[in-house]
C-alpha positions as CSV (number, residue, x, y, z in Angstrom):
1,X,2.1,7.5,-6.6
2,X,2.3,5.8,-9.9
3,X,5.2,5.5,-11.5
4,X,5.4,7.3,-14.7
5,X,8.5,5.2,-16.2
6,X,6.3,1.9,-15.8
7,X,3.4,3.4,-17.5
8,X,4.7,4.6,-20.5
9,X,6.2,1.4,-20.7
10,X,2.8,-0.6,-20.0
11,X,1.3,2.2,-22.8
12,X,3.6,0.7,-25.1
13,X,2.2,-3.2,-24.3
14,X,-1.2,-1.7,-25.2
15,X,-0.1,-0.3,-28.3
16,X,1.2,-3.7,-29.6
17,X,-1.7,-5.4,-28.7
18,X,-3.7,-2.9,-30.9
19,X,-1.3,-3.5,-33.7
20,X,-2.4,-7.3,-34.1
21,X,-0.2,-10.3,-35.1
22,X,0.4,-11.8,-32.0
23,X,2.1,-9.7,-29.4
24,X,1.9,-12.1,-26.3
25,X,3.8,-14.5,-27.3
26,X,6.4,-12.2,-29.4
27,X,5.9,-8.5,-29.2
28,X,9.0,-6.8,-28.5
29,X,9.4,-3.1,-26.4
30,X,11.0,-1.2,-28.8
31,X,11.9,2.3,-28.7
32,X,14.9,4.4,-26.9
33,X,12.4,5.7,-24.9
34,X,11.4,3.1,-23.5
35,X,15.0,2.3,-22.2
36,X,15.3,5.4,-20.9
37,X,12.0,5.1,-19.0
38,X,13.3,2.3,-17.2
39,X,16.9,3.5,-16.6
40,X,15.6,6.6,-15.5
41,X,13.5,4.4,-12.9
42,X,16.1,2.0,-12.0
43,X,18.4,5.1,-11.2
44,X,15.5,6.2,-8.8
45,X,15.0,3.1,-7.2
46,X,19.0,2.9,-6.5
47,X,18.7,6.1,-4.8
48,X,15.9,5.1,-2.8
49,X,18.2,2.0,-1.5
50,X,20.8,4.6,-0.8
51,X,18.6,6.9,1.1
52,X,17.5,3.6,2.8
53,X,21.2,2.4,3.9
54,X,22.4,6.0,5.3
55,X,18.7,6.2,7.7
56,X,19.5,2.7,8.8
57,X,23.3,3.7,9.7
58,X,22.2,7.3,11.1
59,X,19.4,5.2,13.3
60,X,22.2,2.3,14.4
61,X,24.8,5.1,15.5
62,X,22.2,6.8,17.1
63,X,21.0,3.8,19.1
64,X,24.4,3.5,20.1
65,X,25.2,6.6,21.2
66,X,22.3,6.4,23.4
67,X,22.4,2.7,24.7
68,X,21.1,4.7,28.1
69,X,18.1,5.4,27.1
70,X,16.0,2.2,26.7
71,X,13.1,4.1,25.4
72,X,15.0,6.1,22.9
73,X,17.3,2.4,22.1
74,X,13.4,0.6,21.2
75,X,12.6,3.3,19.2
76,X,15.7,3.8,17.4
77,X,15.3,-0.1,17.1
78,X,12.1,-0.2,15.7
79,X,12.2,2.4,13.0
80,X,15.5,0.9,11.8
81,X,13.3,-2.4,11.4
82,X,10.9,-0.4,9.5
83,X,14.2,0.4,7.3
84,X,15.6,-3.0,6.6
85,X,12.1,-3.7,5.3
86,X,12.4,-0.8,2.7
87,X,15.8,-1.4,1.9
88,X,14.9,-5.3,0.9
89,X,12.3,-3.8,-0.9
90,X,14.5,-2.0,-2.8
91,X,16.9,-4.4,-3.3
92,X,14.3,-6.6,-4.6
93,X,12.7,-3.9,-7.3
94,X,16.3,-3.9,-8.4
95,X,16.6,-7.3,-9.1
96,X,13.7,-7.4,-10.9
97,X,14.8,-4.3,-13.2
98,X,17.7,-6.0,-13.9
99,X,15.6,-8.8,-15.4
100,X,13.6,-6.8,-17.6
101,X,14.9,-7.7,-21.0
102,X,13.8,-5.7,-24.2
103,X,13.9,-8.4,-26.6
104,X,12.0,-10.6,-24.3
105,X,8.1,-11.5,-25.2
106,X,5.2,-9.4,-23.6
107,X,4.0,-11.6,-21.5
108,X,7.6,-12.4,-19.7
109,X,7.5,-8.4,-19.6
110,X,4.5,-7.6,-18.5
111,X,5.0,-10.3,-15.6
112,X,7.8,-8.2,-14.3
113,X,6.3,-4.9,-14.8
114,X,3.5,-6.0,-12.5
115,X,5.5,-7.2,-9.9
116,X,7.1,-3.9,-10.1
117,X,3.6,-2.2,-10.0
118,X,3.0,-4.3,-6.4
119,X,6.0,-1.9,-4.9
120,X,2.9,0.6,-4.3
121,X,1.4,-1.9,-2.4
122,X,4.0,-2.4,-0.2
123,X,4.4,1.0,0.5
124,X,1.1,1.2,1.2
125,X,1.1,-1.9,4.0
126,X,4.3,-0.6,5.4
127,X,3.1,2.9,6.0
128,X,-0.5,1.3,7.8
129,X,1.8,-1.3,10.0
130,X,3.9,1.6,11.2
131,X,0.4,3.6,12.5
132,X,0.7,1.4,15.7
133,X,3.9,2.5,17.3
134,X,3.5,6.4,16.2
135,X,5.0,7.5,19.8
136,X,8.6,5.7,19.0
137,X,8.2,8.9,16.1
138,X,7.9,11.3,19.4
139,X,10.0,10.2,21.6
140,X,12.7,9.9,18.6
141,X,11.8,13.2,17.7
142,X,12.2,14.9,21.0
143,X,15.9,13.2,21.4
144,X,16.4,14.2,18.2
145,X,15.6,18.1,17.8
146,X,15.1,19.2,21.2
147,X,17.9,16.2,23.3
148,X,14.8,15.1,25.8
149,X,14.3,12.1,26.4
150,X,10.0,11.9,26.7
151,X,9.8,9.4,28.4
152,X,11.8,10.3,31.3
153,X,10.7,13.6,31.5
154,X,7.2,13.3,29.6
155,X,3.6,13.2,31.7
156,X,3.5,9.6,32.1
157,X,-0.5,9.6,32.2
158,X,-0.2,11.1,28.2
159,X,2.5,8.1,27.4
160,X,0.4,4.9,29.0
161,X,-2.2,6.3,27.0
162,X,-0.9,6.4,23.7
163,X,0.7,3.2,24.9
164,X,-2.8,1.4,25.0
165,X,-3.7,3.0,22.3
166,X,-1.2,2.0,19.8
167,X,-2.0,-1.6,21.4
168,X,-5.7,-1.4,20.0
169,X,-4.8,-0.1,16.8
170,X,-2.2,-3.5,16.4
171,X,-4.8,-5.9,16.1
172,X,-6.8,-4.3,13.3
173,X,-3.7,-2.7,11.8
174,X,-1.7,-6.3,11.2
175,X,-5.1,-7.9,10.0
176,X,-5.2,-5.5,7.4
177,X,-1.7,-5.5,6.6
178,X,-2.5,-9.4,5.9
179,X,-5.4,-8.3,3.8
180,X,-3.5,-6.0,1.7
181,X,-1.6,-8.3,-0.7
182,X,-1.8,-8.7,-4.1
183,X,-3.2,-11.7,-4.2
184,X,-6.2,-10.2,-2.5
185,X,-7.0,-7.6,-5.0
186,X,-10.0,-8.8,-6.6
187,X,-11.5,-8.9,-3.1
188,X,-13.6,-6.3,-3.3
189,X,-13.3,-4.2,-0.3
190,X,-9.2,-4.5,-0.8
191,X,-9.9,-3.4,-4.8
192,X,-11.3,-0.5,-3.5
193,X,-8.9,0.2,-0.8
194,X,-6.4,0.1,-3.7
195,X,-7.8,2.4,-6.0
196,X,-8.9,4.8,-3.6
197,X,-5.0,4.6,-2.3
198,X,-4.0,5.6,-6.1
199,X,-3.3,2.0,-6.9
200,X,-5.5,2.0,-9.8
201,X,-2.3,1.1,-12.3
202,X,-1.5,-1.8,-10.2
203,X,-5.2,-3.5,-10.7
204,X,-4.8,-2.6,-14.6
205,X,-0.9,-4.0,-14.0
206,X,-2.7,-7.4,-13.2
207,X,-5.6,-7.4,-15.4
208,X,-3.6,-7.2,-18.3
209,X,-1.3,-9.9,-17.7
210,X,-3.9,-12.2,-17.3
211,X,-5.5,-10.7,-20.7
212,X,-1.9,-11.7,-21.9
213,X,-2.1,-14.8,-20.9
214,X,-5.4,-15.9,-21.4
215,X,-4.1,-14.2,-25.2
216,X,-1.0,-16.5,-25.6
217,X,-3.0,-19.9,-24.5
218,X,-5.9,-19.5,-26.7
């Protein structure tokens, strides 16, 4: 979903640009607003991290808890990798709040407000290159809310199957996974991936930097 704090504050870009002089190479965000908008998002995206860290330690205890169950210790295992990726996520959309600076150009600005914008498209990659291994979901599940172990106790015929089938739907999975970067988004069948996704801010995110910067070296 778009984020709401980062397009008000991407509003306010446009505005400046509108209001001539030259804005690229010293427009300032102005506005209490605005610094609200981004506290309020930098609060959010601390939470997330939090909300990260306490599935990771609920996931480890689990696994540990259950160290004899090998099919309930590789699930455990795997969504918890699934985890660390969203927590360094996090931790990396925090670090580049924290280098958002109001009295910096619009340029410098909008740089960082589009890196921020490609946090959809990480969601977006991390939530295809989990589609794979959808039965470490069940047989988590079942140990979770009902204390059965699937796999044990599961028709085996039903579990090879969505074994092989999560194997086929790897190969096409990770190569679009690898496709789905933002460096690829003016590839036409990933632009349109994208926007059909609701990514439609983060191709405007990138269109207007480099209006910024083709701006500020003319």
């Amino acid at each position: 979903m778009e984020d709401k704090a980062l397009n008000e504050l991407m509003a306010e870009f446009d505005k400046q640009l509108d209001s001539g002089g030259n804005p690229a190479i010293t427009g300032k965000v102005k506005g209490i607003n605005r610094k609200n908008g981004m506290r309020y998002y930098f609060i959010r995206t601390c939470f997330e991290l939090f909300i990260g860290l306490i599935t990771l330690n609920f996931l480890v205890s689990f696994l540990l808890n259950n160290l004899s169950s090998p099919s309930i210790v590789i699930s455990a295992s795997l969504i918890a990798v699934f985890s660390v990726a969203i927590i360094f996520a996090s931790v990396r959309q925090l670090l580049l709040i924290l280098k958002f600076d109001f009295n910096r150009d619009v340029v410098t600005n909008q740089s960082i407000l589009t890196e921020l914008q490609t946090r959809f498209l990480f969601w977006l990659r991390i939530s295809i290159l989990q589609i794979p291994f959808f039965l470490v979901y069940i047989i988590l599940g079942f140990a979770l809310f009902f204390n059965v172990d699937i796999w044990v106790h599961g028709d085996k015929t039903w579990l090879y199957c969505n074994i092989i089938l999560g194997a086929v739907l790897l190969i096409p999975v990770v190569w679009l996974f690898t496709k789905l970067t933002p460096e690829n988004v003016e590839v036409p069948w990933v632009r349109k991936v994208v926007m059909l996704a609701g990514g439609d801010h983060l191709i405007q995110s990138m269109e207007y930097l480099e209006q910024l910067k083709s701006f500020k070296n003319s």
